[in-house]
BABA-837051 format. One record per residue (C-alpha): residue number from 1; residue in three letters; z, x negated, y negated. Coordinates in steps of 0.05 Angstrom, whole numbers, m for minus. Layout:
NUM|ALA|Z|X|Y
...
END
This chain:
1|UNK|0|0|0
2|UNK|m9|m24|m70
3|UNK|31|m22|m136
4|UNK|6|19|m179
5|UNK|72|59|m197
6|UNK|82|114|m243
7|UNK|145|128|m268
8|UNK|154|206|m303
9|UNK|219|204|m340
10|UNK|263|147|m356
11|UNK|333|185|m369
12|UNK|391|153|m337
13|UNK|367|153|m262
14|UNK|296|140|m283
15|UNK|315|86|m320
16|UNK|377|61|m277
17|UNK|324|59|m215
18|UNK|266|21|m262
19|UNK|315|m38|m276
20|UNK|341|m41|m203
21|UNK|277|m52|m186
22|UNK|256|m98|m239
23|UNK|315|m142|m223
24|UNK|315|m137|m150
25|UNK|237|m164|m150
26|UNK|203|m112|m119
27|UNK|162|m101|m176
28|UNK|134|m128|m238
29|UNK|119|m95|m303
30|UNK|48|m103|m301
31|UNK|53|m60|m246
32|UNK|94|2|m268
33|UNK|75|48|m320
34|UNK|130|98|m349
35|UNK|111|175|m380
36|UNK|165|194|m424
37|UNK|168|238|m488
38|UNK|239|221|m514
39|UNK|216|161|m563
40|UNK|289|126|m554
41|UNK|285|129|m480
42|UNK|211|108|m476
43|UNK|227|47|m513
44|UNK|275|25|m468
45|UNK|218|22|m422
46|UNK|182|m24|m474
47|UNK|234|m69|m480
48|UNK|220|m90|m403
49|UNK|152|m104|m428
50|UNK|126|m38|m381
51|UNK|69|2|m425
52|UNK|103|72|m436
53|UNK|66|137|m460
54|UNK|91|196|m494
55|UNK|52|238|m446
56|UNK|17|231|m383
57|UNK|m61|239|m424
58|UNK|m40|172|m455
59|UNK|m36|135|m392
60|UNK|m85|72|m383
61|UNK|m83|82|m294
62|UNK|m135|121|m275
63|UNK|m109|110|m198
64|UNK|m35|110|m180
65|UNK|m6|89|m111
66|UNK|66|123|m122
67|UNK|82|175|m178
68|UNK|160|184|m187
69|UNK|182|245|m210
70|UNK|261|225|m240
71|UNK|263|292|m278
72|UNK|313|352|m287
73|UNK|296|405|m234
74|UNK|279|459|m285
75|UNK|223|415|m315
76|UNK|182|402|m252
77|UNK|139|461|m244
78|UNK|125|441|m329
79|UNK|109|363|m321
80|UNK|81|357|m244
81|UNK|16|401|m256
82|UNK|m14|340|m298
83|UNK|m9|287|m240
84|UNK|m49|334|m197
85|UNK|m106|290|m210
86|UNK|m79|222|m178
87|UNK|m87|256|m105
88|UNK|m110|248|m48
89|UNK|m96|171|m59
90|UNK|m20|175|m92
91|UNK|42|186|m57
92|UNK|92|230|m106
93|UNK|171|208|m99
94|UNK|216|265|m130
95|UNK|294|254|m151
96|UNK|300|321|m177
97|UNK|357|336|m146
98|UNK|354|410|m102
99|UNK|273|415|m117
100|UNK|242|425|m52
101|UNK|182|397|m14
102|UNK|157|464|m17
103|UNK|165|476|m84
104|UNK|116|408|m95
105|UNK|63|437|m50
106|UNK|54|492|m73
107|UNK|38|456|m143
108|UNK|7|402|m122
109|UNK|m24|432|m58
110|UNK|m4|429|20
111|UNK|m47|358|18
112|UNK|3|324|m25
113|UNK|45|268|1
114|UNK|110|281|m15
115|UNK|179|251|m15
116|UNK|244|278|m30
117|UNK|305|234|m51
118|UNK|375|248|m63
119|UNK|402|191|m102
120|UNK|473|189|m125
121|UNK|498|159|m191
122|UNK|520|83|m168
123|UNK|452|71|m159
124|UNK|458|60|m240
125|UNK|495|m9|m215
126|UNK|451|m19|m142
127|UNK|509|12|m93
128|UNK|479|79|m91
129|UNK|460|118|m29
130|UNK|380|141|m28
131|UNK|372|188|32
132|UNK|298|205|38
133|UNK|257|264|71
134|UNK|178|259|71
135|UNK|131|309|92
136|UNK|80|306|145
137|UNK|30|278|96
138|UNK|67|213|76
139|UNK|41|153|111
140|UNK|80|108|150
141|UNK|65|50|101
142|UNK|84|92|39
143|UNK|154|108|75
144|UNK|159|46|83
145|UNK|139|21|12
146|UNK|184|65|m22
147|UNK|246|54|33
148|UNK|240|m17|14
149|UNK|232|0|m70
150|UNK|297|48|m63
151|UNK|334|m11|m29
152|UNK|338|m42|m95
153|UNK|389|22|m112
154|UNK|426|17|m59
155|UNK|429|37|18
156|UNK|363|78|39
157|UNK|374|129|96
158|UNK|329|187|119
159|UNK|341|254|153
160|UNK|279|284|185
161|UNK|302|352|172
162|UNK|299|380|101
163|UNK|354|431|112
164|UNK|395|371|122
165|UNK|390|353|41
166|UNK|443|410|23
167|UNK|503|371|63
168|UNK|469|300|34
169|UNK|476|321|m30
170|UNK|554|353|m14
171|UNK|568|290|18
172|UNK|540|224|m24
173|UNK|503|265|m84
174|UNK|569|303|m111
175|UNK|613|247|m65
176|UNK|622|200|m130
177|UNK|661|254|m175
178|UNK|706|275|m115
179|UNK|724|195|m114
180|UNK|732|199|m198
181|UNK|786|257|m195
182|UNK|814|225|m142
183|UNK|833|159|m175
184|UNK|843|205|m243
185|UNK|903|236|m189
186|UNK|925|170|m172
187|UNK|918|139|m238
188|UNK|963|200|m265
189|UNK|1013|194|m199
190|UNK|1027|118|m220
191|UNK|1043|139|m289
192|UNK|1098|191|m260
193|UNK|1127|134|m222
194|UNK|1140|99|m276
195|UNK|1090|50|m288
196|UNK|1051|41|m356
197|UNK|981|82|m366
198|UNK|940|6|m372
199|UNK|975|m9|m302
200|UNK|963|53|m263
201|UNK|895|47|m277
202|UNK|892|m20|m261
203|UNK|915|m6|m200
204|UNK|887|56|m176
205|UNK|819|25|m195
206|UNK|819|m36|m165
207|UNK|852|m12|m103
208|UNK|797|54|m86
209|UNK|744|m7|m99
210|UNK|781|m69|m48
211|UNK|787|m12|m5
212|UNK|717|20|2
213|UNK|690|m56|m3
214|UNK|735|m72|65
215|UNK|715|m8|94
216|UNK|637|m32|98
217|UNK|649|m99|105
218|UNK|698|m108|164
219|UNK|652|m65|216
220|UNK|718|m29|237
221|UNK|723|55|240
222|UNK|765|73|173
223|UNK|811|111|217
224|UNK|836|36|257
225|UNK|835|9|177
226|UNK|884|62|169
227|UNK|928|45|225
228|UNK|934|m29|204
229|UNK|964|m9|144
230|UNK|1012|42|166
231|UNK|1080|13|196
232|UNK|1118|69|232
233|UNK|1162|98|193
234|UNK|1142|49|124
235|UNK|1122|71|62
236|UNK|1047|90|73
237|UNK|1066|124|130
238|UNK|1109|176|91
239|UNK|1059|186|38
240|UNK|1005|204|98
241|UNK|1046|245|124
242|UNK|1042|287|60
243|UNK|970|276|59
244|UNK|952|287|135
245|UNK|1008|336|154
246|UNK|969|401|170
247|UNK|905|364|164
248|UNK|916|374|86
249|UNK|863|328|50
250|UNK|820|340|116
251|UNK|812|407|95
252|UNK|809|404|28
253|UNK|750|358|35
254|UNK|715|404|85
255|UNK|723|464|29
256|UNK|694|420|m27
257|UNK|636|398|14
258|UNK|624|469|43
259|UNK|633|493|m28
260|UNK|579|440|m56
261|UNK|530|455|m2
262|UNK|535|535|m7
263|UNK|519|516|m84
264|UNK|458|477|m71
265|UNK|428|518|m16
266|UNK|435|573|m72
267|UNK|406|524|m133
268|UNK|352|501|m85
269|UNK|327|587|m70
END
């Protein structure tokens, strides 16, 4: 595949995912192109020395190899009619979170190749999650191709069922906030103990981030990390045993992610 790339919208994922990849290598900006009508965003496309247009009538590619759509949901059936006329050759890449494959043939025609991605906000910093589903049209060295662009952001994954995009985006797409309120909880926890605001978020910060970084790193199941922590009848073990007692957190986070899925099956209808 080549590298003719197309970029539609260069808000903060648009943007966060053009500098991932700038700095990562996998492309260079003589090979991307960004559309974007906001003048202040567009020239922070400039500023990478990547030729940006106001709309997609001022772009110089006449052929594209990947169009990516990193617009708000409610724009796409607006801004996707125009890059009808890069097919058959162009593969079309869509971030718009809860827009369905469907929803892009049936602008763009059943002939499009299209990919769906559900991207979550550390991608901004290259430790997002990008969990991919392609239609039947997408060739197996476009996948490819834009698996290997994405891993600039982050981890890649794919599910090969579309259905499956409501519990991705419960899971890692809303994931980051439920980890926000829950360091805002400990942050505010520390404070009642006793310990100045600078410090509790000091520590609640740093320890949610050691944490998660030992929990990929060491290869071990999070519930044996646990376990080497907890000492029978120690301190960790009686603040578990307010967490885990009646499966409390458990089901909590089962209700929020049942409660963020219902809401994008219902936003994605």
């Amino acid at each position: 595949m080549g590298k003719t790339i197309i970029l539609v919208g260069c808000g903060n994922m648009g943007y966060a995912m053009l500098k991932g990849w700038l700095a990562a290598g996998k492309l260079k900006a003589g090979e991307i192109a960004v559309v974007e009508p906001n003048e202040t965003l567009r020239s922070r496309a400039v500023s990478h020395g990547i030729h940006a247009a106001a709309a997609p009538e001022e772009l110089e590619a006449s052929t594209a190899d990947l169009v990516v759509f990193a617009v708000k949901p409610q724009m796409i059936r607006d801004v996707v009619p125009a890059y009808r006329r890069f097919m058959p050759d162009a593969t079309f890449l869509s971030v718009a979170a809860g827009t369905s494959i469907a929803t892009f043939e049936d602008i763009l025609g059943t002939d499009a190749a299209i990919i769906r991605c559900m991207p979550n906000t550390p991608a901004a910093i290259g430790e997002g999650v990008m969990v991919l589903f392609a239609n039947a049209r997408v060739r197996p060295e476009a996948r490819e191709f834009v698996s290997d662009l994405l891993s600039a952001n982050g981890a890649v994954a794919t599910v090969e069922d579309e259905a499956l995009m409501d519990a991705v985006t419960a899971v890692s797409g809303s994931g980051p906030a439920y980890l926000f309120h829950f360091i805002e909880c400990l942050m505010a926890a520390g404070e009642e103990a006793g310990l100045p605001a600078e410090t509790a978020r000091l520590l609640a910060m740093q320890t949610i981030y050691g944490a998660a970084a030992l929990a990929k790193t060491s290869g071990e199941d999070p519930a044996r990390l646990r376990e080497q922590v907890t000492s029978p009848g120690g301190t960790t073990a009686a603040a578990l045993s307010v967490l885990m007692g009646e499966d409390r957190l458990k089901s909590l986070m089962r209700e929020a992610v049942a409660a963020a899925k219902k809401r994008s099956i219902e936003l994605g209808a």
